[in-house]
C-alpha positions in Angstrom: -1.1 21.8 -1.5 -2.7 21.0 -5.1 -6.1 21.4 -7.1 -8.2 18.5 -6.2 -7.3 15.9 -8.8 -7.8 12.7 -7.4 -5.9 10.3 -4.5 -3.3 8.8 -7.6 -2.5 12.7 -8.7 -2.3 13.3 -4.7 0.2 10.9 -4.2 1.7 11.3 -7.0 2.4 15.2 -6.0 4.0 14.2 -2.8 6.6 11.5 -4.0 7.4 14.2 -6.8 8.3 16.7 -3.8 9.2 13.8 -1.5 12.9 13.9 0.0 13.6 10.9 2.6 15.0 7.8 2.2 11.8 5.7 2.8 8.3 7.0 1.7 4.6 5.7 3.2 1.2 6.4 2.6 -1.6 7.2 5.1 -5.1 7.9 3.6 -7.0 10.8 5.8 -9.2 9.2 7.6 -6.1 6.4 8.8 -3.7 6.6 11.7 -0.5 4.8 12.7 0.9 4.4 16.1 3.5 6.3 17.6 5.8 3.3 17.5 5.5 3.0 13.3 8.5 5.6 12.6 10.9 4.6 15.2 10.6 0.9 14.1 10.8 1.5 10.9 13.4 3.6 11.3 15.5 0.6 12.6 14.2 -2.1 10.9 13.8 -0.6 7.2 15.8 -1.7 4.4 16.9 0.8 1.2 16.7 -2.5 -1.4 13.4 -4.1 0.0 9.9 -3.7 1.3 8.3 -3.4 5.0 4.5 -5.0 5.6 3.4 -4.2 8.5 0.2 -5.6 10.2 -3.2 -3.6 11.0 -6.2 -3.0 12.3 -9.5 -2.7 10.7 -11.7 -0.2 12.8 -15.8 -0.1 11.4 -17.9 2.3 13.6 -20.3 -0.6 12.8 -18.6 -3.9 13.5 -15.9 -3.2 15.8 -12.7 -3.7 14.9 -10.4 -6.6 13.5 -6.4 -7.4 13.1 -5.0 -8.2 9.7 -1.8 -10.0 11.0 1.1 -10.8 8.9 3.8 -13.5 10.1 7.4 -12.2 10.9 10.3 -12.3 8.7 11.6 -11.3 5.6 10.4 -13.6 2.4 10.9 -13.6 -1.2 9.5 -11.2 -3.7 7.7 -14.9 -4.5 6.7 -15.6 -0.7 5.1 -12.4 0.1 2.9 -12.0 -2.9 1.1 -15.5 -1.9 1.1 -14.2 2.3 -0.2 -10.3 1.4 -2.9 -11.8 -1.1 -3.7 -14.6 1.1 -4.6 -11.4 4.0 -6.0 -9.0 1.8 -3.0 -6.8 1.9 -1.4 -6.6 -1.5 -3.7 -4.5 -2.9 -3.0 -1.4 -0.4 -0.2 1.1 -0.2 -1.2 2.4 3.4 1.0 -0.1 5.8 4.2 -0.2 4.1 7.1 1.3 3.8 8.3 1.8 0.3 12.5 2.9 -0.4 12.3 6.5 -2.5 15.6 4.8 -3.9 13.3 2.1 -5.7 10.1 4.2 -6.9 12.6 6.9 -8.4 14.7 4.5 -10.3 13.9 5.1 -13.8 11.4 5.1 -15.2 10.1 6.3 -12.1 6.9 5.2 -10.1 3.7 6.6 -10.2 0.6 5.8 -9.3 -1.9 5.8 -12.7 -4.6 8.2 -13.1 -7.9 7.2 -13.5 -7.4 3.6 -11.8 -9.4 3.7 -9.1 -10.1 1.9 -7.2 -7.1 -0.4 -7.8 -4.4 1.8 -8.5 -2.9 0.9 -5.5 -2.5 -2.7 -6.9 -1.2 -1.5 -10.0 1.6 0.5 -8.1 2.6 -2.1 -5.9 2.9 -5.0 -9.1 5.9 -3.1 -10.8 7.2 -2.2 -7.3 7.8 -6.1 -6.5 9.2 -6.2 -10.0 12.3 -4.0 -8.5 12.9 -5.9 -5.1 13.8 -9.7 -4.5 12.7 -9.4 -0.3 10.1 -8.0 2.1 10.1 -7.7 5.5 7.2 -8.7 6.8 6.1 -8.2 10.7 3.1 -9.3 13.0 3.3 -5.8 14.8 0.2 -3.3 14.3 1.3 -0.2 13.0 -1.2 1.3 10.7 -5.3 1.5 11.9 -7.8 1.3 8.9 -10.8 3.5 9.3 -14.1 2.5 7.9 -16.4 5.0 9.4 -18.6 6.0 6.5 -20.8 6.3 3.9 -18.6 8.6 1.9 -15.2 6.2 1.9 -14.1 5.4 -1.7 -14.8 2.0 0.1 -17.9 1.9 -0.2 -19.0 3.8 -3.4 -21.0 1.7 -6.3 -18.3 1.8 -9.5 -20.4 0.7 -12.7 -17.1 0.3 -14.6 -15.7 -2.1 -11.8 -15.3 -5.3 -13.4 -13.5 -3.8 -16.3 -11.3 -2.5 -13.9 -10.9 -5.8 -12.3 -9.4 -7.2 -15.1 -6.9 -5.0 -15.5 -5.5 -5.6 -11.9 -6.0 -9.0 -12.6 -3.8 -9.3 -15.4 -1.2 -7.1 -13.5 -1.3 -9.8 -10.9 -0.8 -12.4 -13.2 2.6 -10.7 -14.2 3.9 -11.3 -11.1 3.1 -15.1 -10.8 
């Protein structure tokens, strides 16, 4: 419980207080399936990444499955697979190991980066791995029900933005 300061400050307050091995995000308005834990749970790894796949559902245009293949692939491999599917540049269906964020310096998500913080946090996070699991099952359901989603909000300052998170890409290449 915190003073309204923004999704990276919100975040950022609950790996400060988080305690498990393995942390994951899940935006308000999102859901994951019953199964997400358990598998995780069994399939997770301390030194790498898990991807799962996911469902887009718009009250609007139905619904739609961003599927990942199985496996576990290079730091290298999965870059080109989650940017390929729109995935890299999204915290909210994977599994990140504490162990890795709180290695120092620690990981944070930056303030005042939205809407790409997400692909900021995730660029120095494949800095510190060398695999990621990757699997075709749906875990994590995407909600794009309105007006009012960060989604869909006109940013003036966007393309300067962009470049940042391009050039954070560009590291990773």
């Amino acid at each position: 419980n915190k003073q309204n300061g923004g999704l990276s400050s919100a975040r950022n307050a609950g790996l400060d207080v988080a305690k498990g091995d393995f942390v994951l995000f899940i935006d308000p308005d999102d859901y994951v399936s019953n199964e997400y834990l358990s598998y995780v749970n069994k399939n997770a790894n301390k030194n790498t990444l898990t991807v799962c796949s996911y469902v887009i559902k718009h009250k609007d245009f139905g619904e739609s499955t961003i599927s990942v293949p199985n496996g576990t692939f290079s730091v290298s491999e999965s870059i080109i697979i989650l940017e390929k599917h729109g995935l890299f540049n999204s915290v909210c269906n994977k599994f990140y190991s504490r162990k890795i964020i709180e290695k120092e310096p620690k990981l944070r998500f930056e303030l005042n980066k939205e809407p790409g913080e997400d692909l900021l946090f995730n660029s120095v996070y494949f800095t510190r791995i060398k695999r990621v699991n990757l699997t075709d099952k749906t875990f994590y359901y995407y909600m794009r029900n309105g007006e009012d989603s960060l989604a869909n909000k006109f940013r003036p300052d966007l393309w300067e933005k962009n470049k940042i998170f391009i050039k954070a890409i560009e590291k990773l290449h």
